[in-house]
C-alpha positions in Angstrom: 7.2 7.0 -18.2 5.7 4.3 -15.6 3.3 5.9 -13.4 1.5 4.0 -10.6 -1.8 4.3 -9.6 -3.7 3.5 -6.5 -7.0 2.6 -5.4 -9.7 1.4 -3.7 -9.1 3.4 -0.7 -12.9 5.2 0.5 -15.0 5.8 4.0 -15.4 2.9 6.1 -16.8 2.3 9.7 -14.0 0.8 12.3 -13.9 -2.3 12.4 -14.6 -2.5 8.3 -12.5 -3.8 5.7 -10.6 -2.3 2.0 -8.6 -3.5 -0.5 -6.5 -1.0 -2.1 -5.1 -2.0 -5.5 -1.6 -0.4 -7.0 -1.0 -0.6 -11.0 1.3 0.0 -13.1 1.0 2.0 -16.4 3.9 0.3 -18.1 6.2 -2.8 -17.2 9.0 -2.0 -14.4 11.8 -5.4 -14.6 13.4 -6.5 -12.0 11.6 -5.1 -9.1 13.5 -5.6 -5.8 10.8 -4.8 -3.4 7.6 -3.2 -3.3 5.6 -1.4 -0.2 2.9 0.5 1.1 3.2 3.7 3.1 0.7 5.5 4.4 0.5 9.7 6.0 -1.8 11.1 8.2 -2.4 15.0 8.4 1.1 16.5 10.3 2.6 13.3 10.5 5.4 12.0 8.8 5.6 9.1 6.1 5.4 6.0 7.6 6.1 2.1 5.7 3.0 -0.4 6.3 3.9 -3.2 4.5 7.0 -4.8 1.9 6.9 -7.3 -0.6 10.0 -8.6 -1.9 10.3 -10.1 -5.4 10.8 -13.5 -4.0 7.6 -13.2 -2.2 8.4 -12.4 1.5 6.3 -10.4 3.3 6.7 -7.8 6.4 4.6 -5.4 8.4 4.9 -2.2 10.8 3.7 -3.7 14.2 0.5 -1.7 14.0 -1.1 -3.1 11.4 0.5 -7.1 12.0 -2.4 -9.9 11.8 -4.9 -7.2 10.2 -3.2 -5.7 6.8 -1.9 -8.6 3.8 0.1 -7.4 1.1 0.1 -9.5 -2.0 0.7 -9.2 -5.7 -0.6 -11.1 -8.6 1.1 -12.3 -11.7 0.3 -9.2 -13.5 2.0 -6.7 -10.8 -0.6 -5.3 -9.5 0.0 -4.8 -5.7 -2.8 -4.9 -3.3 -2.7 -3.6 0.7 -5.9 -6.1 2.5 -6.8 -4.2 5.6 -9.3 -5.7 7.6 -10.3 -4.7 11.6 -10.0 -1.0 10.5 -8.9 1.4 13.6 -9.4 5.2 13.7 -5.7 5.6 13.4 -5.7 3.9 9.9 -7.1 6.9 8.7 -4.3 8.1 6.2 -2.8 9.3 2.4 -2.0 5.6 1.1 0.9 5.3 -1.5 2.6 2.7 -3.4 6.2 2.6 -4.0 7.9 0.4 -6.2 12.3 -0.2 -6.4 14.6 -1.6 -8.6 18.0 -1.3 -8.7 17.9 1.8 -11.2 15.1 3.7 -9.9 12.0 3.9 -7.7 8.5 5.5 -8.3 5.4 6.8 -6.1 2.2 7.0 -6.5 0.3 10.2 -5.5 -1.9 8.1 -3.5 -5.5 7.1 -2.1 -7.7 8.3 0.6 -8.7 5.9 3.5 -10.6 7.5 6.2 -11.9 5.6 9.1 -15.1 6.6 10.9 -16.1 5.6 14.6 
């Protein structure tokens, strides 16, 4: 069974910089899109970012011009987050779709100091 796996997520100052990292533990075909979400404590899920498998790109508003996704040839996703705010501070998870199935992972810390 494909499980995903996320990091790179950690403590940083405002204004500081991550790049989380999602991998795959097996090979998932024909991958429609892929995305990052992201929770803070009593808030709901939100979506951050998309990939689709033809390479276009889209962002939640409050993270445009700051956060890249990308992916490299091997799959792996990763979430560039630069100009960090206080209200980054979040669960981050990847989430992968096909037109068969979809899968989570169980996520990575990012925490945002002032």
């Amino acid at each position: 069974q494909v499980r995903l796996v996320e990091s790179g997520g950690g403590l940083v100052q405002a204004g500081g910089s991550l790049r989380l990292s999602c991998a795959a533990s097996g090979s998932i075909f024909s991958i429609n899109e892929m995305h990052w979400y992201r929770q803070a404590p009593g808030q709901q899920r939100e979506l951050v970012a998309t990939i689709t498998s033809g390479g276009t790109t889209n962002y939640a508003d409050s993270v445009k011009g700051r956060f890249t996704i990308s992916r490299d040839s091997a799959g792996t996703m990763y979430l560039q987050m630069n100009s960090l705010k206080l209200e980054d501070t979040a669960l981050y998870f990847c989430h992968i779709e096909n037109k068969w199935a979809q899968w989570w992972g169980r996520g990575t810390q990012v925490t945002v100091s002032s």
